[in-house]
C-alpha positions in Angstrom: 111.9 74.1 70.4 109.7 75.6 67.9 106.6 77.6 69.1 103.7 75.2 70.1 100.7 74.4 67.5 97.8 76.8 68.8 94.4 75.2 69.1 91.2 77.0 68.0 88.6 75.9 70.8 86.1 78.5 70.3 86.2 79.1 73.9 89.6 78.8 74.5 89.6 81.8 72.4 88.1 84.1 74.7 88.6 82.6 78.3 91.7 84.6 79.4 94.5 82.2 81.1 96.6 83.7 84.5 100.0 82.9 83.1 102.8 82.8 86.0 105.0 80.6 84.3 106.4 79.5 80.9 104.5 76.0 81.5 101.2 78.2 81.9 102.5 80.6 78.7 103.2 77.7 76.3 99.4 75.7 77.5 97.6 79.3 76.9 99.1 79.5 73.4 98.6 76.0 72.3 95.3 76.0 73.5 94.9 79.4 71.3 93.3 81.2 74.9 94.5 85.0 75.8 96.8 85.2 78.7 96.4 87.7 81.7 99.7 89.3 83.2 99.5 91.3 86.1 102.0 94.7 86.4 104.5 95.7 88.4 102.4 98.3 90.1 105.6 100.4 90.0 103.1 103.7 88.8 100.1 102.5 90.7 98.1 99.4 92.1 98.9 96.4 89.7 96.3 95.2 87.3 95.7 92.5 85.1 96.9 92.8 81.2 95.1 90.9 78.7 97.1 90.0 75.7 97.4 87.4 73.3 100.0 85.2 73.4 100.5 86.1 69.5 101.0 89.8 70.4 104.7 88.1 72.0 105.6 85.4 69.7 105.3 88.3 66.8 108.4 89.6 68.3 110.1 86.7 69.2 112.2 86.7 65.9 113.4 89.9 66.3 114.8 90.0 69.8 116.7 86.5 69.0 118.6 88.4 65.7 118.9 91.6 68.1 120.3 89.4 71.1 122.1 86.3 69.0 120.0 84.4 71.2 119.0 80.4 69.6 119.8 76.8 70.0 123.3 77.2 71.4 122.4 79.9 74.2 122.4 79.7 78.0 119.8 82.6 79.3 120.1 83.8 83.0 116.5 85.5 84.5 117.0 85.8 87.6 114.0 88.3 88.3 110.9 86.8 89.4 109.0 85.2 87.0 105.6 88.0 88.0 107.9 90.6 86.4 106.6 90.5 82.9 109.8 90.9 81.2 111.3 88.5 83.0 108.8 85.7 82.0 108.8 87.0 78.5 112.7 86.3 78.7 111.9 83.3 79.7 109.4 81.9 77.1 111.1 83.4 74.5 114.4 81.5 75.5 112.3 78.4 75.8 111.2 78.9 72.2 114.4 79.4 70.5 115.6 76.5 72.0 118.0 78.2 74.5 118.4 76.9 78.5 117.4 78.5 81.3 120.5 78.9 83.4 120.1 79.4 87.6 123.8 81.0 87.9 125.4 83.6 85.5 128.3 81.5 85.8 127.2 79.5 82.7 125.3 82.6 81.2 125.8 83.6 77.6 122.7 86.0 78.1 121.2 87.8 81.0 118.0 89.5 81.1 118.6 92.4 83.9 117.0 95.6 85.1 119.5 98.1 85.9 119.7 98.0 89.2 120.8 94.2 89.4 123.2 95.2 86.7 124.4 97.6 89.3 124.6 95.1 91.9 126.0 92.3 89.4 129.1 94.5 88.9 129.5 95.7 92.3 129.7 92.3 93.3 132.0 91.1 90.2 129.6 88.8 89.2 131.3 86.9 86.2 129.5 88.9 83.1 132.7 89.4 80.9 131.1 88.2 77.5 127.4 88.1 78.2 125.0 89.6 76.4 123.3 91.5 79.0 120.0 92.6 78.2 118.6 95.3 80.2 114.9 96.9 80.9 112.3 97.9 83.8 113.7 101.3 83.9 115.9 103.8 82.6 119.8 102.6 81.8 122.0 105.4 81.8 124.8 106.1 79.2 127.5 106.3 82.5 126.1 102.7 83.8 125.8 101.0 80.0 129.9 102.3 80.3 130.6 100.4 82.8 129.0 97.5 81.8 130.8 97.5 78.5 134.0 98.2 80.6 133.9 95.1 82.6 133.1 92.9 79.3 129.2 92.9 78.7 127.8 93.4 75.2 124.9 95.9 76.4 121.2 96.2 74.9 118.3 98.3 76.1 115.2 98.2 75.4 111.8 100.5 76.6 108.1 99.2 76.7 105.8 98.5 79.3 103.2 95.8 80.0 100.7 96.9 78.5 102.7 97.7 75.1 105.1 95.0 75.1 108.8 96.3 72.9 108.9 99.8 71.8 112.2 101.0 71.6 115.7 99.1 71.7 119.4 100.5 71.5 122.4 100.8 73.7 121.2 102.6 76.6 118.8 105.1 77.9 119.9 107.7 74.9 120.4 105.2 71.9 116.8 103.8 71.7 115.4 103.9 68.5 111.7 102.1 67.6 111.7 98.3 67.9 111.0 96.7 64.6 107.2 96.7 63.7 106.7 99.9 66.0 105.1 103.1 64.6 105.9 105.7 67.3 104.4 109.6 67.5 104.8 111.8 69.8 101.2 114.2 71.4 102.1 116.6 74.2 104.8 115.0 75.0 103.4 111.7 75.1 104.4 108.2 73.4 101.6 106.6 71.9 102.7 103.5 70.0 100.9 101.5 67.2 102.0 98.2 66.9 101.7 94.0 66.3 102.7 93.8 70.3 100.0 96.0 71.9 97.7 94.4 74.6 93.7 93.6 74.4 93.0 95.6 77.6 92.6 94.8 81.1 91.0 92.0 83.0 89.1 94.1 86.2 89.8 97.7 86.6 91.6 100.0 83.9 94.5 101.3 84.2 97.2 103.4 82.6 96.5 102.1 79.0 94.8 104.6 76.7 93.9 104.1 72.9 92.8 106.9 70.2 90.9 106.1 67.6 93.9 105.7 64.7 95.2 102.4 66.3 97.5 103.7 68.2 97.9 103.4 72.7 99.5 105.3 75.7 100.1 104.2 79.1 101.3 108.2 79.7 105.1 107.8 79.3 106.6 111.0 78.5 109.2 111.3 75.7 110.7 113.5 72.9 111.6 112.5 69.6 115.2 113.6 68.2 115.8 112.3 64.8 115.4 108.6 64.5 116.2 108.3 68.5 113.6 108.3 71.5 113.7 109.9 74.4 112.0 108.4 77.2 111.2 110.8 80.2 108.8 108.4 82.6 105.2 109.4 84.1 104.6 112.5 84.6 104.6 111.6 88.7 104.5 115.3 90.3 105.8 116.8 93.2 103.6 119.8 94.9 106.4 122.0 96.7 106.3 126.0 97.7 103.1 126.2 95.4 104.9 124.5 92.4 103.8 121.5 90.8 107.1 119.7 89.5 107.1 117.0 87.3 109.9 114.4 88.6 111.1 113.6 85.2 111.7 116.6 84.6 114.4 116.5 87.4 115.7 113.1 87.3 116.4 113.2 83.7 118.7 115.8 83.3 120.2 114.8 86.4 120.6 111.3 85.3 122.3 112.2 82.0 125.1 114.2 84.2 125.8 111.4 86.9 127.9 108.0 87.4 125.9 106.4 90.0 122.2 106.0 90.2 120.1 109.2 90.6 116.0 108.7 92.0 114.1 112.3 92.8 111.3 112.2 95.2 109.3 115.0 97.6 110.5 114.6 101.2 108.2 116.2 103.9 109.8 119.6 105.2 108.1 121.8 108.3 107.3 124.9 106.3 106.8 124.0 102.3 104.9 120.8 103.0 107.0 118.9 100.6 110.4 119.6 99.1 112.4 117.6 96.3 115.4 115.5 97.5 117.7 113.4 95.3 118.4 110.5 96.4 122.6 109.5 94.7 124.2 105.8 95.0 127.8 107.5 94.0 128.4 110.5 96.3 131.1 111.7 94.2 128.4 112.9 91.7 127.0 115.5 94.3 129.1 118.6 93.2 128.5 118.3 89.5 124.9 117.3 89.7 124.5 120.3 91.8 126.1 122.6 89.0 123.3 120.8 86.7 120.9 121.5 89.0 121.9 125.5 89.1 120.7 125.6 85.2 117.2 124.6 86.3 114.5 126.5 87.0 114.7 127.6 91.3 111.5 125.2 91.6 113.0 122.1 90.2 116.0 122.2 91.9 116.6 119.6 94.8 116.9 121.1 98.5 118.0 118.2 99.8 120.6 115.2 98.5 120.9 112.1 100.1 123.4 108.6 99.2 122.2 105.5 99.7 124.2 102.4 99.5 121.8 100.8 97.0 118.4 101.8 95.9 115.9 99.5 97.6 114.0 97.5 95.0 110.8 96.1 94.6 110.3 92.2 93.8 109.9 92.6 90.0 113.6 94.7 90.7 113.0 98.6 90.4 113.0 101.1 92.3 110.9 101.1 95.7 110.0 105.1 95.6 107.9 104.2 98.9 110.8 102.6 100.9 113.8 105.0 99.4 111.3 107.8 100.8 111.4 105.9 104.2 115.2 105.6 104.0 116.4 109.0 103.3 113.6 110.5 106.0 115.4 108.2 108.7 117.5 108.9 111.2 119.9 107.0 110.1 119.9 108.6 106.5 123.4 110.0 104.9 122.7 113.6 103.9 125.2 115.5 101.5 125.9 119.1 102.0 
């Protein structure tokens, strides 16, 4: 179907809409009103993004010549629909004229984070030629590999709520900007100007920032190399034997060197207060993620490593620092030595 007719109600104009839902999406736009979308909370409490429901369809035409997504596909979301890039896979599916699939059995397309890839593969879910679309956090080279290994056609893409698509490519180190995106670099933070950034918030602020050249931050760290972006994360921090530590500056070299998944964290310890711990899904990546860990500086190197069977997730399907903390301070936790 084609993208509903948008009214022009004055005050459907400027009463925001709670969208859950692609019903609720598709009413907001053709009613012309703004939509509010609430965040994942994964960097803090979740708020309430305004946006207009313009700011997505803008890049609907991209992402179905990117994806080969139209009238002929079968889309599997099988994240929950609060997620917003799970509803935005959604809608935009129901626009090109694609179905919603429950099962990736009948799946030409599958909108993933990595860690449900992760758990798609381990479990031989049937993905040999899908179109497997990944985002919510950071895919690794190793893990975009494997995927193409057992028969996926791989894309990646970085944004956040707030800033909708930024950067797209192969994996975490093959993004370049999305179409329409003007990206700089200050101090190490992305600040984007673009068709696709939100209005604000509706309540408290949060992570969104805006200078006065049009372009917005929500405080993602990165580094431009040529055309290509890399994406380094918050700057969460970690205060440990007087050090403050910056986590991704930790987890992403030690990412780039491992198989499995790799999440950083401070762990309490009896004498330093806090000390980093990596947490590894593959335990076979310990010895060589120590030798990358022997480059860095002694602060930043993890004192303690821990595997975990599977990182616990939370419901919009990334990473649940909070319980992966309570998991590798357990009894029960696997420590490597």
């Amino acid at each position: 179907m084609g993208v509903p007719r948008r009214g022009t109600s004055p005050l459907s104009e400027h009463t925001p809409a709670a969208v859950h839902d692609v019903a609720g999406w598709l009413d907001a736009h053709a009613r012309g009103a703004p939509v509010t979308l609430a965040t994942s909370g994964t960097s803090g409490p979740p708020r309430a993004v305004v946006r207009t429901t313009e700011s997505w369809v803008r890049s609907f035409g991209h992402v179905s010549r990117l994806t080969g997504i139209g009238l002929a596909s079968q889309v599997w979301v099988p994240g929950p629909m609060t997620a917003t890039m799970n509803l935005f896979a959604a809608v935009h599916a129901e626009v090109a004229g694609a179905v919603v699939v429950g099962t990736p059995e009948r799946a030409t397309h599958a909108h993933l984070t990595p860690s449900a890839l992760v758990r798609c593969l381990d479990e031989h879910a049937p993905l040999d030629g899908v179109t497997v679309v990944v985002a919510g956090d950071r895919l690794s080279p190793g893990l975009a590999a494997r995927a193409t290994g057992a028969g996926c056609r791989i894309h990646h893409y970085y944004g956040a709520a707030e800033l909708s698509f930024v950067a797209w490519g192969g994996h975490a180190e093959d993004l370049t900007p999305f179409p329409e995106v003007d990206l700089q670099i200050h101090d190490e933070e992305i600040w984007v100007r673009s068709p696709y950034v939100c209005t604000g918030y509706d309540g408290p602020p949060g992570a969104l920032r805006r200078d006065g050249d049009g372009y917005a931050t929500v405080g993602d760290r990165g580094r431009r190399e040529g055309d290509r972006l890399l994406v380094f994360g918050r700057p969460d921090a970690v205060t440990t034997g007087g050090a403050t530590v910056l986590v991704a500056d930790v987890e992403e070299p030690l990412r780039s060197a491992a198989r499995g998944e790799v999440v950083v964290l401070g762990v309490p310890h009896h004498a330093l207060g806090t000390v980093l711990a990596a947490a590894l899904t593959d335990p076979g990546d310990r010895p060589r993620l120590r030798e990358r860990a022997a480059t860095m500086p002694p602060s930043h190197r993890p004192r303690m490593w821990f595997c975990v069977p599977r990182l616990p997730l939370t419901d919009a399907g990334k990473t649940d620092r909070p319980a992966l903390l309570r998991l590798v301070i357990s009894p029960d936790a696997t420590r490597l030595v």
